[in-house]
Z-matrix of the N, CA and C atoms (Angstrom, degrees):
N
C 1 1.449
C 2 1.525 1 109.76
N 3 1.479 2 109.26 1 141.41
C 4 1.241 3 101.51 2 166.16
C 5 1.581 4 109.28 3 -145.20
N 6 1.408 5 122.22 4 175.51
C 7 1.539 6 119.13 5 -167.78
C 8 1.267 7 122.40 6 -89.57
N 9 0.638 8 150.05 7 129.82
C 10 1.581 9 140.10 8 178.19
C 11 1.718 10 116.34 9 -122.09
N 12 1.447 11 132.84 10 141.96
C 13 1.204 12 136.77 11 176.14
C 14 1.324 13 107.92 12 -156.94
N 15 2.180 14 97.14 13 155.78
C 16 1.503 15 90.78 14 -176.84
C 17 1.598 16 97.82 15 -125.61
N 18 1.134 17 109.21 16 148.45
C 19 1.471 18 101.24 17 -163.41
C 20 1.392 19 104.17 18 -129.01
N 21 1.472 20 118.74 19 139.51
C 22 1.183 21 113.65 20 -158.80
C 23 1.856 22 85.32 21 -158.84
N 24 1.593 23 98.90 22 162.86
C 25 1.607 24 107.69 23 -153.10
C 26 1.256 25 97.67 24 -118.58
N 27 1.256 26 140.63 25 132.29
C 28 1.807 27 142.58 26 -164.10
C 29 1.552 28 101.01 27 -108.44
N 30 1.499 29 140.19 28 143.23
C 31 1.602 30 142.42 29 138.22
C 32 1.548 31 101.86 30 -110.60
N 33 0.915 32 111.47 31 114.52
C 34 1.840 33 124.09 32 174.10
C 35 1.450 34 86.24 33 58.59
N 36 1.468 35 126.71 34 85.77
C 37 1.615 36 105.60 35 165.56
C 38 1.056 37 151.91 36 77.72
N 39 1.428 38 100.29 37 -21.47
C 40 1.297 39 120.45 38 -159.50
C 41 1.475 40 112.88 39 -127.85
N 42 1.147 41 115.53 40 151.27
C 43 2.014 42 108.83 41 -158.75
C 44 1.715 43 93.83 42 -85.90
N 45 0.788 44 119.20 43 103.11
C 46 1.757 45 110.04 44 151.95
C 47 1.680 46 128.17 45 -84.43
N 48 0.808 47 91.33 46 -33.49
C 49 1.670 48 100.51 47 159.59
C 50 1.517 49 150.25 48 -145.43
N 51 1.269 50 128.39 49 102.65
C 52 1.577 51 133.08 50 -170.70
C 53 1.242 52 110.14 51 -118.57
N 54 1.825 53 103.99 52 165.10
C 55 0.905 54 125.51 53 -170.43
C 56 2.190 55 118.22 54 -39.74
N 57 1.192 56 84.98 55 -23.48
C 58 2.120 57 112.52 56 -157.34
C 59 1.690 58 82.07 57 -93.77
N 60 1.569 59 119.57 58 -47.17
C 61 1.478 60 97.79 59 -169.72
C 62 1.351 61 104.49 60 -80.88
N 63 1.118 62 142.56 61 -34.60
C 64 1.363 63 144.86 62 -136.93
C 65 1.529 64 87.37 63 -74.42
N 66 1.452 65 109.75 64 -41.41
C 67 1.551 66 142.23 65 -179.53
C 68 1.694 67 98.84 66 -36.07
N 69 1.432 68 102.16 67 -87.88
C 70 1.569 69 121.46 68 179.06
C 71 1.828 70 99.23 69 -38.03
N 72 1.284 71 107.35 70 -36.29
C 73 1.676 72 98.76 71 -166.60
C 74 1.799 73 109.30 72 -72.30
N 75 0.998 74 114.72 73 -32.27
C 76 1.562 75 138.19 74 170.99
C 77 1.472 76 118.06 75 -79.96
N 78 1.101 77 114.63 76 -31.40
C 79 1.385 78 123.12 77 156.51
C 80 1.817 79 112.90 78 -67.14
N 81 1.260 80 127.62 79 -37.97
C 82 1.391 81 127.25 80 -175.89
C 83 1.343 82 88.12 81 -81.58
N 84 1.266 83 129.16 82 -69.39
C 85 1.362 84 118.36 83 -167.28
C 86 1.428 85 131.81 84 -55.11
N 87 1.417 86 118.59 85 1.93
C 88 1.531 87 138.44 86 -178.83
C 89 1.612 88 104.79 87 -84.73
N 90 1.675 89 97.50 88 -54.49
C 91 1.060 90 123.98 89 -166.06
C 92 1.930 91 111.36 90 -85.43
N 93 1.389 92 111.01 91 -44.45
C 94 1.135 93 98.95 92 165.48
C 95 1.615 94 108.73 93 97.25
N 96 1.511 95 101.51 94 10.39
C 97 1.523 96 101.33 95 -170.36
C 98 1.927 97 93.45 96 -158.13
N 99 1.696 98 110.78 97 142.46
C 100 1.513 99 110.22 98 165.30
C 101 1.508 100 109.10 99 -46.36
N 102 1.308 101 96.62 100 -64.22
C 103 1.804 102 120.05 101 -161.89
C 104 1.851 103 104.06 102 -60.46
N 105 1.128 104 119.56 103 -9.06
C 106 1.530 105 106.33 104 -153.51
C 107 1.673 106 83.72 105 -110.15
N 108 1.921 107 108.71 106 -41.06
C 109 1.789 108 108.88 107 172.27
C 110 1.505 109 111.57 108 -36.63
N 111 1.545 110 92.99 109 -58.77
C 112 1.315 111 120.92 110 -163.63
C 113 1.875 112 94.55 111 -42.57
N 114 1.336 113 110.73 112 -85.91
C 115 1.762 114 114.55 113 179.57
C 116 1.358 115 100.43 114 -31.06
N 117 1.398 116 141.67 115 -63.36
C 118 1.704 117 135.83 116 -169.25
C 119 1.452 118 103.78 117 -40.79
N 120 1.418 119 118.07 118 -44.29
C 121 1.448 120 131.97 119 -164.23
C 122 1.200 121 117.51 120 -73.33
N 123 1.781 122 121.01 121 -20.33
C 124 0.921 123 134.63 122 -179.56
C 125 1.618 124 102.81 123 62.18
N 126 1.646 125 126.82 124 53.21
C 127 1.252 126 145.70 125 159.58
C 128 1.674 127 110.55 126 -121.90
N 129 1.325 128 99.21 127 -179.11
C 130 1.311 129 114.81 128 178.78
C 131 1.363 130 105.33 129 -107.19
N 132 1.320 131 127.88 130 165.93
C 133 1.280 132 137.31 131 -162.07
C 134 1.409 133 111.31 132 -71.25
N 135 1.525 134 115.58 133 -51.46
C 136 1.513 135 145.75 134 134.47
C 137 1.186 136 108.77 135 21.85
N 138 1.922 137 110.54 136 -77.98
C 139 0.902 138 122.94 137 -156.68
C 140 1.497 139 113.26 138 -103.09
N 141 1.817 140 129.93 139 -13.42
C 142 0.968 141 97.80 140 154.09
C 143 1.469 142 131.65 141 -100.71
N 144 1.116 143 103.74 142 28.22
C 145 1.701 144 114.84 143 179.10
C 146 1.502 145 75.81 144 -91.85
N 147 0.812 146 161.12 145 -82.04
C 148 1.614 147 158.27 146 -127.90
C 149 1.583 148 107.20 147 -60.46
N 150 1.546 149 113.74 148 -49.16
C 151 1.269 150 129.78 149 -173.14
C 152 1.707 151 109.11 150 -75.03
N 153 1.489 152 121.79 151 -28.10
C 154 1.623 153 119.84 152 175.08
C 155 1.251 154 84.94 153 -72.39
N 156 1.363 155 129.85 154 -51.45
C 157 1.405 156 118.58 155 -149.01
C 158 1.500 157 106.43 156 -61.42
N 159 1.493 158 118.09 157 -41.71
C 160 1.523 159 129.80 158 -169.06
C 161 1.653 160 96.21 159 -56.57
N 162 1.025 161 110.40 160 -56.74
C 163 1.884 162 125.10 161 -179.05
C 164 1.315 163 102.23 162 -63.62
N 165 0.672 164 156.64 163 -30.36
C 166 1.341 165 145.32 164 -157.19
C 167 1.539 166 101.34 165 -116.77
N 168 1.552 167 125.64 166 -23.31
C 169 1.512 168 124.77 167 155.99
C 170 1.679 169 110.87 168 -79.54
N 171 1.619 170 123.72 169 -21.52
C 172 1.529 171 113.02 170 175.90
C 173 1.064 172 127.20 171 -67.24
N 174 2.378 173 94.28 172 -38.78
C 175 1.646 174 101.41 173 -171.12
C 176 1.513 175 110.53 174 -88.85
N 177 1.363 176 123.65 175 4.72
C 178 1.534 177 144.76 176 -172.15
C 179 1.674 178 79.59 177 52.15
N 180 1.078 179 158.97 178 116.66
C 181 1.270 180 166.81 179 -37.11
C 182 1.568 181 150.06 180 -0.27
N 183 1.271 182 118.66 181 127.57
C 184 1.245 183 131.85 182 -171.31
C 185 1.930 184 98.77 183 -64.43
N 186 1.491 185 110.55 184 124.32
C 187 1.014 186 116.89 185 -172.33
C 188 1.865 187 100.71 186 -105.85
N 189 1.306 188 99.07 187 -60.01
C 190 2.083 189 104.71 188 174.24
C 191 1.271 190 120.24 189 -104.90
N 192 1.353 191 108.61 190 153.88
C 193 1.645 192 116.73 191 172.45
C 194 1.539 193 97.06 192 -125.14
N 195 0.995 194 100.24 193 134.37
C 196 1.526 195 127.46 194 -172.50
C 197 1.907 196 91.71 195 -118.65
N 198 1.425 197 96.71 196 122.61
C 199 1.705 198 116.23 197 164.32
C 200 1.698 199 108.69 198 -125.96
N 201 1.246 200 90.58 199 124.99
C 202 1.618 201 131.81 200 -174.65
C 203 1.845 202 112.76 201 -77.52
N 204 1.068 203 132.19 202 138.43
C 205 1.305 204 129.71 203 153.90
C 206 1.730 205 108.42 204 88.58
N 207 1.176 206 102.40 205 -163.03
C 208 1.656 207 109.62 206 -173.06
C 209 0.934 208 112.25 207 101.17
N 210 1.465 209 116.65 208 -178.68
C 211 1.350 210 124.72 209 142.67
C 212 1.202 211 136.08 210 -58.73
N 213 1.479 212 118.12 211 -42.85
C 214 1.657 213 160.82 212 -166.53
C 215 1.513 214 103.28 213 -96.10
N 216 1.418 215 108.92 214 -13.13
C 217 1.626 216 100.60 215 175.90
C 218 1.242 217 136.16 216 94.97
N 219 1.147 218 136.73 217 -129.43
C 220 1.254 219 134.81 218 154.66
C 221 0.959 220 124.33 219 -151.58
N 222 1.155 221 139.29 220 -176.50
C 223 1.261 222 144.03 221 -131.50
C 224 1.376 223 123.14 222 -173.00
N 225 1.977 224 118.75 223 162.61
C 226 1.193 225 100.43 224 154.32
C 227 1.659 226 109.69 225 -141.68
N 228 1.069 227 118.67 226 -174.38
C 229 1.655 228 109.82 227 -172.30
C 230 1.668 229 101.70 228 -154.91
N 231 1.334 230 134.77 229 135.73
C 232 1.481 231 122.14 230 172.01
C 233 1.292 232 111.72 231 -91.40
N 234 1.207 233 118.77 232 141.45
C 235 1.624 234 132.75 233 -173.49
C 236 1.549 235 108.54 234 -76.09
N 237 1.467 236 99.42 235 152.09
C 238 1.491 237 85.89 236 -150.82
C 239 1.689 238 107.87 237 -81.32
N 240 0.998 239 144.80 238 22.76
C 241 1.379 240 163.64 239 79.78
C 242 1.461 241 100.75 240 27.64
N 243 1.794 242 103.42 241 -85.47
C 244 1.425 243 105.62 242 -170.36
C 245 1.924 244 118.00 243 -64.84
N 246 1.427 245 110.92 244 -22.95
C 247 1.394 246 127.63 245 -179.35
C 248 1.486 247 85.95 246 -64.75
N 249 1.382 248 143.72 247 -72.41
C 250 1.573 249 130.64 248 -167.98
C 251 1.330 250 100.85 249 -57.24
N 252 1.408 251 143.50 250 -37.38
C 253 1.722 252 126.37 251 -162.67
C 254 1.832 253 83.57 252 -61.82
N 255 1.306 254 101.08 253 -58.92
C 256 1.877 255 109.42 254 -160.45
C 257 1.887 256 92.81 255 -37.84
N 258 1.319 257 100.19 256 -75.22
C 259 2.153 258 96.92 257 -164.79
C 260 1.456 259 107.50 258 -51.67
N 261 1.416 260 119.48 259 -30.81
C 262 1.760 261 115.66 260 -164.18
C 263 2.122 262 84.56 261 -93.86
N 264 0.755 263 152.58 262 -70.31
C 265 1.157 264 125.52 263 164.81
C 266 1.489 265 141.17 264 -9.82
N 267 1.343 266 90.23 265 -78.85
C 268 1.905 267 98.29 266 158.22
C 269 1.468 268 117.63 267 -41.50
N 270 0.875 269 96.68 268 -50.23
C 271 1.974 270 98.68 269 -175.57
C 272 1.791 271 114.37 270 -77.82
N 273 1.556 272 102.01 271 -18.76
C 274 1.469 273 88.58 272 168.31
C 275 1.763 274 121.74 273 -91.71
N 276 1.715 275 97.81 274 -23.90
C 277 1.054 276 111.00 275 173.88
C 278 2.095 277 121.69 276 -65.43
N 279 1.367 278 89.72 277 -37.73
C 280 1.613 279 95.56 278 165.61
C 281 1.811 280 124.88 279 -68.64
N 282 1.821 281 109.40 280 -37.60
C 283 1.324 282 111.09 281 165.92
C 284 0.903 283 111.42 282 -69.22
N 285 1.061 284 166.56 283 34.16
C 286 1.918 285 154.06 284 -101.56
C 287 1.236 286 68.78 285 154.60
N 288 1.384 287 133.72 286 -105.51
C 289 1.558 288 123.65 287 -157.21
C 290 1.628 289 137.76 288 -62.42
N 291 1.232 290 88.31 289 -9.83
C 292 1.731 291 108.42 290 160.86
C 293 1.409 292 125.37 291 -63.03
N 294 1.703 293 104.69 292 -60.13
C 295 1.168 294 126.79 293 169.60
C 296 1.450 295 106.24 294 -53.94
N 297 1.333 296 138.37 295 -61.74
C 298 1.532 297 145.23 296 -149.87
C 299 1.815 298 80.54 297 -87.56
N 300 1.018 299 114.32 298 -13.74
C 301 1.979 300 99.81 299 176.58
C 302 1.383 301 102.65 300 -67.57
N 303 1.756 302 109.90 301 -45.34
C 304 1.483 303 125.31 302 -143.60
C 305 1.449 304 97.49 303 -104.18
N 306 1.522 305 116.98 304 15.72
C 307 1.507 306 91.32 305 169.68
C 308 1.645 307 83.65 306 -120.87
N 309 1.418 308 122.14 307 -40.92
C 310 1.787 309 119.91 308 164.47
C 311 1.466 310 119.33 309 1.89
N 312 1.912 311 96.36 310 -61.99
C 313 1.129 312 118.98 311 -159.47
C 314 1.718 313 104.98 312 -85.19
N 315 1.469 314 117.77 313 -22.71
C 316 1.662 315 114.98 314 -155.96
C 317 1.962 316 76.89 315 -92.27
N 318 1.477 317 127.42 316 -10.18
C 319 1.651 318 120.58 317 -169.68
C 320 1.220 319 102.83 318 -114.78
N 321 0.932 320 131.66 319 -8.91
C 322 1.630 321 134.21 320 -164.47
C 323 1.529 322 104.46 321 -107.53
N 324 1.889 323 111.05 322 -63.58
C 325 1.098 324 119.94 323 -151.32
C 326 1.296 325 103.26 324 -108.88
């Protein structure tokens, strides 16, 4: 047996940030594009424009910048705002599962 949890961060109720978005947010920024996160994520475009938007209305902060036109097109990039939710997330979400390993094990085993 082992433990498993999904941990996800509430403003009034409401999820502004989880494990799946933090995901999509690291996925755009790999990729460098909504639409291209979006395909990694195995979503529709739809839906993760819907989900920055939800986050970015919970945390009242601008999470992406999207650049338009060129030659090269456009683009998007997360502000470095959203780059700290991504590392301070990850890192609470990993101490969070360390801890919930090490008490599993001090009740279980």
């Amino acid at each position: 047996m082992n433990p498993k949890f999904n941990l996800w961060i509430e403003v009034d109720q409401q999820v502004a940030l989880s494990v799946w978005r933090v995901k999509l947010l690291e996925a755009i920024a790999v990729t460098g594009s909504i639409s291209a996160g979006a395909e990694k994520m195995g979503v529709p475009y739809r839906i993760a424009w819907q989900k920055i938007h939800e986050m970015e209305e919970r945390l009242g902060e601008k999470l992406v910048e999207t650049q338009t036109g060129g030659k090269e097109g456009g683009g998007t990039t997360l502000t470095p705002l959203a780059l700290a939710y991504v590392t301070k997330f990850n890192q609470f979400n990993q101490e969070a599962q360390n801890y919930l390993l090490s008490l599993y094990q001090d009740i279980f085993c």
